[in-house]
Structures are given as structure tokens and as C-alpha cells.
C-alpha positions in Angstrom: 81.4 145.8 101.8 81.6 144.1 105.2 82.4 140.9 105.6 81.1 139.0 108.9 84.3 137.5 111.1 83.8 134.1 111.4 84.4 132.1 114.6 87.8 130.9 114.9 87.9 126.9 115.4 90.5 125.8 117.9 89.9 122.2 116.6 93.3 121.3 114.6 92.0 121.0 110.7 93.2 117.7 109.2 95.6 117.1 106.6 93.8 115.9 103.4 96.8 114.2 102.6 97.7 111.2 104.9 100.8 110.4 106.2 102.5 108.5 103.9 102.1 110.8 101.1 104.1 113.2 103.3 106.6 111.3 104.2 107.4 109.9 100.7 107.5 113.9 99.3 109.9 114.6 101.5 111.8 111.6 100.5 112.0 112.7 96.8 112.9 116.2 98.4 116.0 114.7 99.5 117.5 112.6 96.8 120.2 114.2 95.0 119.1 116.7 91.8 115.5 117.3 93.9 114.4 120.5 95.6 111.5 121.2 97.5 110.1 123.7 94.3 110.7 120.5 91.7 109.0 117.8 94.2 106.0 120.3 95.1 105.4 121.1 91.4 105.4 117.5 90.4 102.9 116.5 93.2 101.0 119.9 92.8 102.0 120.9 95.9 103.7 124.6 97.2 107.2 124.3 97.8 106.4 125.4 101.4 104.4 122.3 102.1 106.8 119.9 101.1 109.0 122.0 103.3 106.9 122.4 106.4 106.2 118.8 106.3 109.9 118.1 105.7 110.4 120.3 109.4 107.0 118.7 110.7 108.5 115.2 110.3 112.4 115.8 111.4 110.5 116.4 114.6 108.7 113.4 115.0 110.8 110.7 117.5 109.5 107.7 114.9 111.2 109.9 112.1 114.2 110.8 114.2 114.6 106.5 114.9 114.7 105.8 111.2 117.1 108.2 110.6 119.1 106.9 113.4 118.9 103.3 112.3 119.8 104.4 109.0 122.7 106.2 109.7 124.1 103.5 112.0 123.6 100.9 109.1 125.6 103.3 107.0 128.2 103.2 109.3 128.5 99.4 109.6 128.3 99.0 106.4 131.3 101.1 105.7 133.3 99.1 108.5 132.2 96.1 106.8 134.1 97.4 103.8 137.0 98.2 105.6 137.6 94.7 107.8 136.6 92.7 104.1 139.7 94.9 103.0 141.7 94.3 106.0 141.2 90.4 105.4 141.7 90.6 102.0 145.4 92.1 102.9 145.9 89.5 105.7 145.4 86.9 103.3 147.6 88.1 100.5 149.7 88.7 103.3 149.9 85.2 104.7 149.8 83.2 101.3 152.7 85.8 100.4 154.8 84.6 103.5 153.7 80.7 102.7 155.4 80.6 99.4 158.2 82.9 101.0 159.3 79.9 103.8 158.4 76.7 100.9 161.1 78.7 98.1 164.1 76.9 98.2 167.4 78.6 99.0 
């Protein structure tokens, strides 16, 4: 049997899925408990795609923003924690040394 060799297209094929779809699969790929394999087989899709589009995406500069921003509000919201901690002490602190200088000796 011979098969004719088609022409190869240099024209980029396009994704049937858009965007969006993408990104949110590999979203689900990276909460905790979920795996490329267990996200692809509940969207019907190969492992591999979830995980080329999870590659295909870290690349992208609006990607690698997000990711940024989010890990900078991570960070401030841990400092946050730690200066609502350090007022918390302060204040202790300072109504502590208020009842300390009114006690009668």
C-alpha cells in the first residue's frame, strides 16, 4: 500500500481550545492533591497537554506578571501578619507598663 506524502503546512494550526480553558487546567494542575494525569482525564485531555500548556504558559511574560504580582502579595501579606503581631505586643507592652507606674507602692 502506498500512501501519498502530503504537503507539509508551515502555517501554525490553531488550538481548538481557547485560552482560558488552558490557563484554568493548568490552574487545577497546580492546587494541592492534582496532577497533570487526574486534571487531563477530567477534562478529557492527555496528561501531556495539560503539561505542555503548563510549559507553554510559564513562558508567556503576561503569565510570568501574575505570578510575580502574586507572589509579591503573598509576601506582604505575610509582613502584614508579622507588624499586626508586633503591634499587638507593643500594646500589651505599653498598657503592661501603664498599670506598672499607676500601682501604688
Amino acid at each position: 500500500m502506498i500512501v501519498d506524502k502530503q504537503e507539509v503546512s508551515t502555517v501554525p494550526r490553531r488550538s481548538k481550545y481557547s485560552r482560558e480553558f488552558m490557563e484554568e487546567a493548568v490552574r487545577l494542575s497546580r492546587q494541592p492533591g492534582h496532577t497533570y494525569r487526574s486534571v487531563g482525564k477530567d477534562l478529557g485531555l492527555s496528561h501531556e497537554a495539560v503539561r505542555s500548556w503548563a510549559i507553554k504558559l510559564s513562558a508567556d511574560p503576561i503569565v510570568q506578571q501574575a505570578r510575580d504580582e502574586h507572589l509579591e502579595l503573598l509576601a506582604l501579606r505575610r509582613r502584614v501578619k508579622v507588624l499586626e503581631e508586633e503591634r499587638e505586643i507593643l500594646a500589651k507592652a505599653a498598657a503592661f507598663r501603664v498599670r506598672e507606674t499607676e500601682r501604688p507602692r
